[in-house]
C-alpha positions as CSV (number, residue, x, y, z in Angstrom):
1,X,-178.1,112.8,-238.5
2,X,-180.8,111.1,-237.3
3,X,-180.8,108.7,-234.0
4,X,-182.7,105.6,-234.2
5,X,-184.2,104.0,-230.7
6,X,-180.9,101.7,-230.6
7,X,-178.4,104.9,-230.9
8,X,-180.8,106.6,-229.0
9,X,-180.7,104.5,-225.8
10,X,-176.7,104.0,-226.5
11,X,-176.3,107.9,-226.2
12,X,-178.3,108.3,-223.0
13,X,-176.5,105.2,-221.4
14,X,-173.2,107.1,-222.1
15,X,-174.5,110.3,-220.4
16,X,-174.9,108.5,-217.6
17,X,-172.2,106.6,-217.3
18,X,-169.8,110.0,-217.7
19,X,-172.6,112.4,-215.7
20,X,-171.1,111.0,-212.4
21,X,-168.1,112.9,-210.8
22,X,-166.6,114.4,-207.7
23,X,-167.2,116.4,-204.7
24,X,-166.1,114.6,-201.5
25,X,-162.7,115.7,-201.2
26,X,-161.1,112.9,-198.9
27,X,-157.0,112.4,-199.4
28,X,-157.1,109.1,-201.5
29,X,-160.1,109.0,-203.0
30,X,-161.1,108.6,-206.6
31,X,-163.3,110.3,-208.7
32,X,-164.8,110.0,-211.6
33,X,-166.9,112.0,-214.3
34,X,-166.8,113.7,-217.2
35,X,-169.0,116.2,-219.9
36,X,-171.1,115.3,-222.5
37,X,-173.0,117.0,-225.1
38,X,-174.9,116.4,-228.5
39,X,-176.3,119.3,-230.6
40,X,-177.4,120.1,-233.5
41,X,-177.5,122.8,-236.0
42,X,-180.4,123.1,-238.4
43,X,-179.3,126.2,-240.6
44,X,-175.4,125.0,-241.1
45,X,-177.2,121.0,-241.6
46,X,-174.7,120.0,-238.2
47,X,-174.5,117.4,-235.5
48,X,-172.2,117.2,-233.2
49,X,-171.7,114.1,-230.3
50,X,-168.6,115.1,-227.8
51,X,-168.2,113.0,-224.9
52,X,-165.0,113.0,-222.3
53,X,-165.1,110.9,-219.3
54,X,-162.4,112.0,-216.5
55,X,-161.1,110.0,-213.6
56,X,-159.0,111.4,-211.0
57,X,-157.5,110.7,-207.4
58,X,-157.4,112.9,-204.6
59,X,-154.0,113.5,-203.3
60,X,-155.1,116.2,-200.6
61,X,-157.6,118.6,-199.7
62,X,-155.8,121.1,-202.4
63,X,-154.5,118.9,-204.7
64,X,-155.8,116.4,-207.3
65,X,-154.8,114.9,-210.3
66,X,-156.6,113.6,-213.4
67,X,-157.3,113.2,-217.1
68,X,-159.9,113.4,-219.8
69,X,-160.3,111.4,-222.9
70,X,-162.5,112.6,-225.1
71,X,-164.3,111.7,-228.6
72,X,-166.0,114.3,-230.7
73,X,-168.0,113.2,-234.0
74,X,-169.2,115.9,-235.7
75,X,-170.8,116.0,-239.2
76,X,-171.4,118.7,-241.0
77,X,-172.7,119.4,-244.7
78,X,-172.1,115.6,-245.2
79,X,-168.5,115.9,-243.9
80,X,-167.3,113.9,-240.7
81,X,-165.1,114.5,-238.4
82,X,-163.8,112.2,-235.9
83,X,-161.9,113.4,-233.1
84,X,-159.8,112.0,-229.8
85,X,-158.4,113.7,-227.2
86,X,-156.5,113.6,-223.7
87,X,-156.0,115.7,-221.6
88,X,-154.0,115.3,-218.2
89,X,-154.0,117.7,-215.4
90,X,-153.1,118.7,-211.8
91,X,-155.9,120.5,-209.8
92,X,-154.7,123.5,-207.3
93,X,-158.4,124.1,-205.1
94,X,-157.1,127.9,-203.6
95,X,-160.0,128.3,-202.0
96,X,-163.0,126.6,-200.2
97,X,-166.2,127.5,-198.3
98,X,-169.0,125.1,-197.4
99,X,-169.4,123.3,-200.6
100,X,-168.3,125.4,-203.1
101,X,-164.7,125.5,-204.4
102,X,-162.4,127.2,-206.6
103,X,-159.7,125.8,-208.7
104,X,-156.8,126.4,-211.6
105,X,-155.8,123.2,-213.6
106,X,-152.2,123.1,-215.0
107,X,-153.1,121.4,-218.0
108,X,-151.7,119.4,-221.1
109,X,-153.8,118.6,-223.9
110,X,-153.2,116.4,-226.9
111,X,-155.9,115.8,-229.9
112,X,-156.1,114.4,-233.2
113,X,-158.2,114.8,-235.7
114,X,-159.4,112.9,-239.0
115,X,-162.2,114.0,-241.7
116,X,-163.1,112.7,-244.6
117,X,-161.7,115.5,-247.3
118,X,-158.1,116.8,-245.1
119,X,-155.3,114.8,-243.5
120,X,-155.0,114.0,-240.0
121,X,-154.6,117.2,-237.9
122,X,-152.6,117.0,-234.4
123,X,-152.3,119.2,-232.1
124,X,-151.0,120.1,-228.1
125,X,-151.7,122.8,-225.5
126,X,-150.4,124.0,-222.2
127,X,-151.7,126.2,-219.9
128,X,-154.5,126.7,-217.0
129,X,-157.9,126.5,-216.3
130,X,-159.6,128.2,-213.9
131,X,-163.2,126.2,-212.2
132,X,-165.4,126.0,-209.5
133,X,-166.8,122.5,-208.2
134,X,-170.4,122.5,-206.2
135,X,-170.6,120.0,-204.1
136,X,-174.0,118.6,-204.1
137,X,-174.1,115.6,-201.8
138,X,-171.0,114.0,-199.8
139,X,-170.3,111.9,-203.1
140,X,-171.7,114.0,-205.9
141,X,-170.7,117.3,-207.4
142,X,-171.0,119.7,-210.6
143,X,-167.8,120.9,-211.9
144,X,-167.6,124.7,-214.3
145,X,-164.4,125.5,-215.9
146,X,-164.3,128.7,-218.0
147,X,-161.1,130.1,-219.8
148,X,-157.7,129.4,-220.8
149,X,-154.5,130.7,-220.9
150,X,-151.6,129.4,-222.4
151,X,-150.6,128.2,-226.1
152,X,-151.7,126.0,-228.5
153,X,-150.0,124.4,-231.4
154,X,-151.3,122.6,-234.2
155,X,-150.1,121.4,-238.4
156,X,-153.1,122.9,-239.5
157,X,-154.1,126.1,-238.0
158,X,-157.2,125.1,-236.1
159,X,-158.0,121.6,-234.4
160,X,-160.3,120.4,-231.5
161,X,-158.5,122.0,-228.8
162,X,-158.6,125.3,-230.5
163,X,-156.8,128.3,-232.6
164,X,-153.2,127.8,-232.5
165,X,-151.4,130.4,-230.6
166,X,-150.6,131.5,-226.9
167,X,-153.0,134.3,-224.8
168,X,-156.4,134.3,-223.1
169,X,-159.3,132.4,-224.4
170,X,-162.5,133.0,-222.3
171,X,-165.4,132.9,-225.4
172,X,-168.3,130.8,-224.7
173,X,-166.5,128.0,-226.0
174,X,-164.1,127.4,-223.4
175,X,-167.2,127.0,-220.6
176,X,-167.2,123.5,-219.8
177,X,-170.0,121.7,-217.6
178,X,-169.5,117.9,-215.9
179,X,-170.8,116.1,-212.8
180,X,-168.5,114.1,-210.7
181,X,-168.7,111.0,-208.4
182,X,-166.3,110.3,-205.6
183,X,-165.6,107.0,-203.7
């Protein structure tokens, strides 16, 4: 897939309008964020655009509540896929020091999927996510998740948010990078 100037300056406007997140942790205030990524595969002939922006409120120095909604378009071989997501969670922070914090998500997740040779593919998961937030200025941070545990179901064995199942899932896909910004 190849980006003209257009698509180009779409896709790096998008970055930054979901590159912004969280990291002043004021009861009552919002944040907002989210992750994106594009990348591309030369040996499987692969492109793939994900974007999830995320907007939250803080209802305490350990708690917070938000929710992702994501698109992935991925093509692959000459096959799309078009994917959305949401995902809703509540934010436990167990521990904090200076600017760094820890956190688990109790999370629900919901995608669907569509390509062009299958059926539509849905699919839900519950579990938690354990993270770590870096605050880098009063209104700016980085958020790292990594891992899941819990179960996923799916109609068609596989989907966005994963392998169907229930256990522990910490492979390199389940890393997850985003910024935040809080007002």
């Amino acid at each position: 897939m190849k980006l003209d100037a257009q698509n180009r300056t779409i896709v790096v406007m998008l970055f930054f309008l979901t590159s912004v997140s969280m990291t002043g942790f004021a009861q009552g205030k919002v944040a907002v964020g989210g992750q994106f990524s594009v990348w591309h595969n030369g040996q499987e002939n692969s492109t793939t655009i994900f974007i999830t922006p995320d907007i939250g409120y803080i209802l305490s120095s350990q708690c917070y509540l938000g929710a992702g909604i994501g698109y992935t378009f991925r093509n692959s071989k000459g096959t799309k896929n078009h994917t959305a997501t949401l995902n809703p969670y509540a934010r436990y922070f167990y521990y904090s020091n200076g600017q760094v914090r820890l956190y688990v998500d109790s999370t629900v997740g919901f995608g669907i999927s569509k390509n062009e040779s299958e059926n539509t593919t849905f699919a839900w998961q519950a579990g938690f996510k354990p993270g770590v937030i870096l605050g880098l200025t009063d209104s700016f941070s980085l958020a790292a998740g990594f891992g899941f545990l819990g179960y996923r179901k799916t109609n068609n064995g596989n989907s966005a948010l994963g392998d169907e199942g229930w256990g522990l899932d910490l492979s390199g896909n389940s890393l997850s990078l985003g910024f935040f910004y809080s007002f």
